[in-house]
ROSE-4610 file (N, C-alpha, C; in Angstrom, 1 decimal, always signed):
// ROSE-4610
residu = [X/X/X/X/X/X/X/X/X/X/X/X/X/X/X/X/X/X/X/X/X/X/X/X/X/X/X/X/X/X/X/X/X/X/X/X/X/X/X/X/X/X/X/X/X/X/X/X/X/X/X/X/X/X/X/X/X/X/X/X/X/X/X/X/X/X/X/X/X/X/X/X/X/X/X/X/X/X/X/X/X/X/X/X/X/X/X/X/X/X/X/X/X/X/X/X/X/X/X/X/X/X/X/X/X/X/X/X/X/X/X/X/X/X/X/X/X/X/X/X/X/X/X/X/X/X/X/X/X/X/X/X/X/X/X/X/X/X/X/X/X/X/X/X/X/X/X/X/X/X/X/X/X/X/X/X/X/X/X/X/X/X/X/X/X/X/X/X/X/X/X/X/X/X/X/X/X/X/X/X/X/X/X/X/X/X/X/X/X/X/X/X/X/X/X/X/X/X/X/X/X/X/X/X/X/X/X/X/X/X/X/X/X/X/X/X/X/X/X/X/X/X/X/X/X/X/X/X/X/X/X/X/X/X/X/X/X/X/X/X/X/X/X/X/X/X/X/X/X/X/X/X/X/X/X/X/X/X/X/X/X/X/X/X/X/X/X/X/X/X/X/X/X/X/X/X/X/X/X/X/X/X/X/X/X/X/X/X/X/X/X/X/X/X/X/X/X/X/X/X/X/X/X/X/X/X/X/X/X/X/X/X/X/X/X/X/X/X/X/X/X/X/X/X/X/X/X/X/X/X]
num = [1/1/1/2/2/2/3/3/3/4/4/4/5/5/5/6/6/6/7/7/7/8/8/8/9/9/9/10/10/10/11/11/11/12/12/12/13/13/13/14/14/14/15/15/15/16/16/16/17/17/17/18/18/18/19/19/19/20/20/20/21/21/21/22/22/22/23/23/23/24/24/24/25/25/25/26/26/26/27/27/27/28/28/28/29/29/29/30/30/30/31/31/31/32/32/32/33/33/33/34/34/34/35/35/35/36/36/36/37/37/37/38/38/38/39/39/39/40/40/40/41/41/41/42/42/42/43/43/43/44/44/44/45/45/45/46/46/46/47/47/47/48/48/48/49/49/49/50/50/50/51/51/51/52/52/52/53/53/53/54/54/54/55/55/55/56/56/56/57/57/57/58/58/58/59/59/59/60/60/60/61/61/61/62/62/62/63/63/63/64/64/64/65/65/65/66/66/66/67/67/67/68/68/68/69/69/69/70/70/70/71/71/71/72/72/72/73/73/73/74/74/74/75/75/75/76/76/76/77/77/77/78/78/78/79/79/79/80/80/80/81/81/81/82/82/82/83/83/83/84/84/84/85/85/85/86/86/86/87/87/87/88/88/88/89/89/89/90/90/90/91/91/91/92/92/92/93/93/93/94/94/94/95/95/95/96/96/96/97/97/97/98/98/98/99/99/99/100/100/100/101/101/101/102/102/102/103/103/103/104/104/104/105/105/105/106/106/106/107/107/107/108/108/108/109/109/109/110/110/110]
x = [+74.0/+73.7/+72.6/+73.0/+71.8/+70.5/+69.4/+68.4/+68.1/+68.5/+68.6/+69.2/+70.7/+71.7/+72.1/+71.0/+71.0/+72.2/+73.2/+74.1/+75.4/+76.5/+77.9/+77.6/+78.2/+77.7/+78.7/+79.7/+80.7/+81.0/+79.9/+80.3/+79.2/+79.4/+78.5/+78.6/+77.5/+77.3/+77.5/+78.0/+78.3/+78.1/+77.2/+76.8/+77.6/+76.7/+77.2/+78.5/+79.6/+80.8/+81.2/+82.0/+82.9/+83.3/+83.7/+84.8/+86.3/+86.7/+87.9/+88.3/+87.0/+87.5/+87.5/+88.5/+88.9/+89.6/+89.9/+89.9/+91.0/+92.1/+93.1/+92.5/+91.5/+90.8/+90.1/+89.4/+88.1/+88.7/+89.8/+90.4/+91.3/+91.8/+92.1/+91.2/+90.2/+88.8/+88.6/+88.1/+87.5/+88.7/+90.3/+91.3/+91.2/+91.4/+91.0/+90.3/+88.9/+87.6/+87.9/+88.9/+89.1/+88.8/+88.2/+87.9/+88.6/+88.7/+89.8/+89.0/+89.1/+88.8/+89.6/+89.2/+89.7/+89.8/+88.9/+89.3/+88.0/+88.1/+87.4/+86.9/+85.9/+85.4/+84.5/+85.4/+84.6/+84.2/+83.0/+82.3/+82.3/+82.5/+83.0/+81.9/+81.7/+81.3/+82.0/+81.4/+82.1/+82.3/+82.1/+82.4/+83.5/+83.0/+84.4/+85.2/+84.9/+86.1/+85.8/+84.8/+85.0/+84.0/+83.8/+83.3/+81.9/+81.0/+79.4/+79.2/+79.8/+79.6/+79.0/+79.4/+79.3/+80.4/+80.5/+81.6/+80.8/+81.8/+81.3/+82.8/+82.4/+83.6/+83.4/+84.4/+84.1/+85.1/+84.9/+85.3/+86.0/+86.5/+86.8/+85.5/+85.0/+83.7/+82.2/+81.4/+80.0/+79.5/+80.5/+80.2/+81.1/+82.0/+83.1/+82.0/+81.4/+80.8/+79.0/+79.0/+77.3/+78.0/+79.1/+79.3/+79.7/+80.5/+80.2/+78.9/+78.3/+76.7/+76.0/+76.4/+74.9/+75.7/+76.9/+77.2/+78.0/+77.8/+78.9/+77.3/+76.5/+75.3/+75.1/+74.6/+74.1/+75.1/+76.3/+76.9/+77.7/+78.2/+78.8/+80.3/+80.5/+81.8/+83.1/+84.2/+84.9/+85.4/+85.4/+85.9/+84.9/+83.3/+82.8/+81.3/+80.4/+78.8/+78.4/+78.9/+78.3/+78.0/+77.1/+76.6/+77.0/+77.3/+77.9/+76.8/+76.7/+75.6/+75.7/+75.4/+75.7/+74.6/+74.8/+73.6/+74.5/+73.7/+74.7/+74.2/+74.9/+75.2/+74.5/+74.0/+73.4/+73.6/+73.1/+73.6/+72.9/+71.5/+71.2/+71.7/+73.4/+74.1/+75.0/+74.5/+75.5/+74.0/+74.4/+73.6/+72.8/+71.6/+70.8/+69.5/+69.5/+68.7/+67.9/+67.0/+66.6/+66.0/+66.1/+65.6/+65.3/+64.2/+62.4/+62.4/+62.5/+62.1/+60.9/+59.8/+58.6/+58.7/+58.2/+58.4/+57.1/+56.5/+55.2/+54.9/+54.4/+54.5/+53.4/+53.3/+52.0/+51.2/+51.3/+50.2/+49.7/+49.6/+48.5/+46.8/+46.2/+44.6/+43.9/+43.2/+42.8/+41.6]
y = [-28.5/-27.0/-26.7/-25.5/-25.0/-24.4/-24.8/-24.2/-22.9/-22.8/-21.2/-20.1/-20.4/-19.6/-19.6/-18.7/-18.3/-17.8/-17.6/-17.1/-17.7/-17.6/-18.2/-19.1/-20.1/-21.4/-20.9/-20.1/-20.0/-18.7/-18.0/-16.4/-16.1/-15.2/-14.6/-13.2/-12.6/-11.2/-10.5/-9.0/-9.1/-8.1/-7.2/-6.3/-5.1/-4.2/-3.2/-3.1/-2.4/-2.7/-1.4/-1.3/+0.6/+0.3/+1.8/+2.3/+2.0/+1.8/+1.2/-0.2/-0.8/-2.9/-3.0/-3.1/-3.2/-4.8/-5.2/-6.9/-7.2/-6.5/-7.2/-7.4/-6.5/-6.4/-7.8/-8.1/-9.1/-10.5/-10.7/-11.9/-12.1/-11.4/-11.6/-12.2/-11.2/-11.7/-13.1/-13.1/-14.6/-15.9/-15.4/-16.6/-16.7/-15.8/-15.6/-16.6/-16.6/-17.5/-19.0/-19.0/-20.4/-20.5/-19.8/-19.7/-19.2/-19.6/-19.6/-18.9/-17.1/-16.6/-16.7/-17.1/-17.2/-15.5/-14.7/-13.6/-12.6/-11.3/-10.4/-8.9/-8.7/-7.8/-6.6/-5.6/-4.3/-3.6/-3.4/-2.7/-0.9/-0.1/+1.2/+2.5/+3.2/+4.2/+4.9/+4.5/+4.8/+6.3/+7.6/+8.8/+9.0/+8.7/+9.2/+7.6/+6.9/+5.8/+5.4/+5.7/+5.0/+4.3/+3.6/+2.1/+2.5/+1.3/+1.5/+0.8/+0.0/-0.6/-1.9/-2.8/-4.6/-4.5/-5.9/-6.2/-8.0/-8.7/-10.4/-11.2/-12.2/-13.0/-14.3/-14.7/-15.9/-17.2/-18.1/-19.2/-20.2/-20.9/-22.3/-23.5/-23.4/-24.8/-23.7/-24.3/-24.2/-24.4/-25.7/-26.0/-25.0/-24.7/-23.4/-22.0/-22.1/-20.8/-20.7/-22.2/-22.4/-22.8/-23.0/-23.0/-21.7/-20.6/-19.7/-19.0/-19.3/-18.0/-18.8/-20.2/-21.3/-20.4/-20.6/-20.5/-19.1/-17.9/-16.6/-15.4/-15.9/-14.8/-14.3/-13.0/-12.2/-12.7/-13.2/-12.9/-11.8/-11.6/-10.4/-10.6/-9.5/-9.4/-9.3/-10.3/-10.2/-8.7/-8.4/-7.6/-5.9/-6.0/-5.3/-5.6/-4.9/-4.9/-5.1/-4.7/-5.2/-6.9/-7.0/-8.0/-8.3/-10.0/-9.7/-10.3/-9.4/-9.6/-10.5/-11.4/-12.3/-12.8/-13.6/-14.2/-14.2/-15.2/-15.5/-14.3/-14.6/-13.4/-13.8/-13.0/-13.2/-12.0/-12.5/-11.5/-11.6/-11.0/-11.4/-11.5/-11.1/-11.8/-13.1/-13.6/-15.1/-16.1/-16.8/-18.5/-18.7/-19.5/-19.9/-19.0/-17.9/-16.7/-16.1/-16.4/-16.0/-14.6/-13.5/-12.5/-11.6/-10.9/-11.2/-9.5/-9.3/-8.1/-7.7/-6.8/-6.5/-5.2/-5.1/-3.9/-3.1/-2.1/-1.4/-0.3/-0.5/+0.6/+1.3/+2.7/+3.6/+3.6/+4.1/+4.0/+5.5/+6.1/+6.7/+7.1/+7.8/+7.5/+7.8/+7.5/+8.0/+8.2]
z = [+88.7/+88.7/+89.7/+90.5/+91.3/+90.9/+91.0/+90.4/+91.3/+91.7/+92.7/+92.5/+91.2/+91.1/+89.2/+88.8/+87.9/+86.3/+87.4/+86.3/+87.1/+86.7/+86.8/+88.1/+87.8/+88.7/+89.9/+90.1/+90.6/+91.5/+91.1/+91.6/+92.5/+93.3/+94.4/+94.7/+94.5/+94.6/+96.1/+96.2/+97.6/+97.8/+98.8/+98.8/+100.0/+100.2/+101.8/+102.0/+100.7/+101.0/+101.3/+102.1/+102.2/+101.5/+101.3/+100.1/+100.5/+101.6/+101.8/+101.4/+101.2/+101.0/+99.2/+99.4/+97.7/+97.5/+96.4/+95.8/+96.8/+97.2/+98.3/+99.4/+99.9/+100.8/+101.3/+100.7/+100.3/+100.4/+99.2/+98.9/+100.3/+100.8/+102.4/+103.5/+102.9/+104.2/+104.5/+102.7/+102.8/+103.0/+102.6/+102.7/+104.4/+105.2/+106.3/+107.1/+106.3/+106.7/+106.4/+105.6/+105.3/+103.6/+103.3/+101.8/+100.4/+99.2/+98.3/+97.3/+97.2/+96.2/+95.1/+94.0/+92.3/+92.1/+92.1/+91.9/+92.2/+92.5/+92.9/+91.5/+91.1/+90.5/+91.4/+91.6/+92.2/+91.4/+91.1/+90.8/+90.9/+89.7/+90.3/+89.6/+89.6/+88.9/+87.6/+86.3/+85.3/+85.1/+85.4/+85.7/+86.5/+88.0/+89.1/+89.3/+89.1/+89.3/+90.8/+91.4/+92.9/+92.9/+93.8/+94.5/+94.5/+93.8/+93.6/+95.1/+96.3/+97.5/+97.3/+96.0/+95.2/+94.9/+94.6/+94.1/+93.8/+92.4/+92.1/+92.5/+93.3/+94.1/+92.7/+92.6/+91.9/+92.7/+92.7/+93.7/+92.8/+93.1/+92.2/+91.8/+92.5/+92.6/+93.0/+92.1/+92.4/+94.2/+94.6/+95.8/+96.5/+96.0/+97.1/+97.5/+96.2/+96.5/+97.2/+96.9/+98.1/+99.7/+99.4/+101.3/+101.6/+100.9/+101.4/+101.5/+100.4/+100.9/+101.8/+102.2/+102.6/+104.8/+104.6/+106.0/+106.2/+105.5/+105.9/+105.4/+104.9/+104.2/+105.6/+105.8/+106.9/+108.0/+108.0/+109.8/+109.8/+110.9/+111.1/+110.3/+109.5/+109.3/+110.3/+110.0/+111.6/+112.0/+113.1/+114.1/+113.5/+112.9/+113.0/+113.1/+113.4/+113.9/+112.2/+111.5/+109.9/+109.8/+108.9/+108.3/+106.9/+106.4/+105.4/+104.5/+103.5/+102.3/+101.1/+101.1/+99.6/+98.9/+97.5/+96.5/+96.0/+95.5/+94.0/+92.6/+91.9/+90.9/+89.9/+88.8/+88.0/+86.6/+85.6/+84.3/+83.3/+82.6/+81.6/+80.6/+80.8/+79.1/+79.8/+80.4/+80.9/+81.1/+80.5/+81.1/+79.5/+79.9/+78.4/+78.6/+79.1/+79.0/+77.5/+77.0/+75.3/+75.9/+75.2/+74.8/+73.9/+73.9/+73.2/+72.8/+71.8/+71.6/+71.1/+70.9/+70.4/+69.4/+68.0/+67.6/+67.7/+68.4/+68.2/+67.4/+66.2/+65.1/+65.1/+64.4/+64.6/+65.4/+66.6/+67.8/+67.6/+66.8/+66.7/+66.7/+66.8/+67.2/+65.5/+64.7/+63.2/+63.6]
């Protein structure tokens, strides 16, 4: 396991996307590159339904998915001046994450 990549050993976050690159989109790109997307999550706005500009790639292998962020993070996306944005993904309801609530009662002044 990577101590670097906090949540799904598998997935990578991806940032600066138009609203034109949607899951066909993407999964093309990266088969493209040589790379075997498992499947693509675009991210949308729950009111209008369009594109928040992320999306979570998930890969077959932990290692599928550090060779793409270790050698595709910040290069140019092909055949445009864009840069492509990645990290790995993360989720405080995935991994062994404990979370701590506090209750603060009567903060009043007497």
């Amino acid at each position: 396991m990577n101590p670097y990549n906090p949540g799904n050993a598998c997935s990578l976050w991806m940032g600066d996307l138009e609203p034109h690159m949607d899951e066909a989109y993407l999964t093309q790109l990266y088969e493209e590159m040589g790379h075997k997307v498992v499947s693509v999550r675009l991210i949308k706005d729950r009111m209008t339904g369009r594109p928040q500009g992320y999306c979570f790639l998930e890969f077959d292998s932990e290692q599928g998915a550090q060779q793409v962020l270790m050698t595709l993070n910040l290069k140019p996306w092909p055949g445009t001046d864009k840069l492509l944005k990645l990290n790995w993904a993360s989720s405080s309801s995935r991994g062994s994450r404990e979370e701590f609530s506090i209750y603060v009662g009567d903060l009043s002044l007497r």
